[in-house]
C-alpha positions in Angstrom: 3.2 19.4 17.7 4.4 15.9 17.1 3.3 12.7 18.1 6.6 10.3 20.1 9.2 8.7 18.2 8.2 5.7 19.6 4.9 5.7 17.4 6.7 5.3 14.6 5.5 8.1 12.1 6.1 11.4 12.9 3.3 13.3 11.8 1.8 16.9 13.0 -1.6 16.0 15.1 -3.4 18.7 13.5 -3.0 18.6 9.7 -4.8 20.7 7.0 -5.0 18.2 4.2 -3.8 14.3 3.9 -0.5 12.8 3.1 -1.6 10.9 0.1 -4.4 13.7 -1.9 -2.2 12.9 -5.1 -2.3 9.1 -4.4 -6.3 9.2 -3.7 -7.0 11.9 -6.3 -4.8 10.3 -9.4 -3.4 6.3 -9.0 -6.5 5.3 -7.8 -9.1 6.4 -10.5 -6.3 6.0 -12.9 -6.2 2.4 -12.4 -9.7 1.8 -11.5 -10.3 3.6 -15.1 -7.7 1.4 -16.8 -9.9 -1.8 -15.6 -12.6 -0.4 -17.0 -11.5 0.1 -20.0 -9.6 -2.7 -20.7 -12.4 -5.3 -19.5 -15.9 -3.6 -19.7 -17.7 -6.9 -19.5 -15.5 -8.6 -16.3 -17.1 -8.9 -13.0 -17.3 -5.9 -10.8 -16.1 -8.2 -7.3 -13.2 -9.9 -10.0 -11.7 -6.4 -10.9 -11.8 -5.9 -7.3 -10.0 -8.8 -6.1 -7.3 -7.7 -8.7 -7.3 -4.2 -7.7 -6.8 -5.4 -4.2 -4.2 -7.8 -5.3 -2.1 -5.1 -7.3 -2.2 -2.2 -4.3 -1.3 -5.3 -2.1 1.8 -6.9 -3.6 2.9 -4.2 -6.0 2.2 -0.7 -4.4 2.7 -1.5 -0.6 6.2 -2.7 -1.3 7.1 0.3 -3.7 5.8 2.5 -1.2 8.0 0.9 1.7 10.8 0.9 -0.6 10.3 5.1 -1.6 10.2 5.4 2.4 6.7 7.3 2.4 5.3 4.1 4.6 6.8 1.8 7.4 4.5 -1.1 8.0 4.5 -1.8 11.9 3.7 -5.4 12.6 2.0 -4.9 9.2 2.6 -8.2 6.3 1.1 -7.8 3.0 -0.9 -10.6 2.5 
């Protein structure tokens, strides 16, 4: 069973796992990994801003642009 066209993803309502298990399971700790090796000694809430920055500008856009997500009235800042 499918949700409208009109809501914009079409997506089965009941799903056994979630779309993104590879995103969550490996580019997340990845990077999170690669902050904390690179700078051990930089601020928890800095690395954050960063990290937030990064998925923000840089992985929303790729993600729109692979056609795995259509932002609906969504802007990245």
């Amino acid at each position: 069973m499918e949700l409208p066209t009109d809501f914009g993803y079409l997506v089965d309502i009941i799903f056994t796992t979630p779309g993104f298990v590879v995103w969550n399971f490996s580019v997340l700790p990845v990077t999170v990994m690669f902050f904390l090796q690179i700078k051990p000694n930089v601020t928890p809430f800095l690395k954050g801003i960063i990290f937030a920055a990064l998925l923000s500008f840089v992985g929303e856009p790729i993600t729109v642009w692979l056609g795995l997500y259509d932002p609906l009235e969504w802007k990245y800042i």
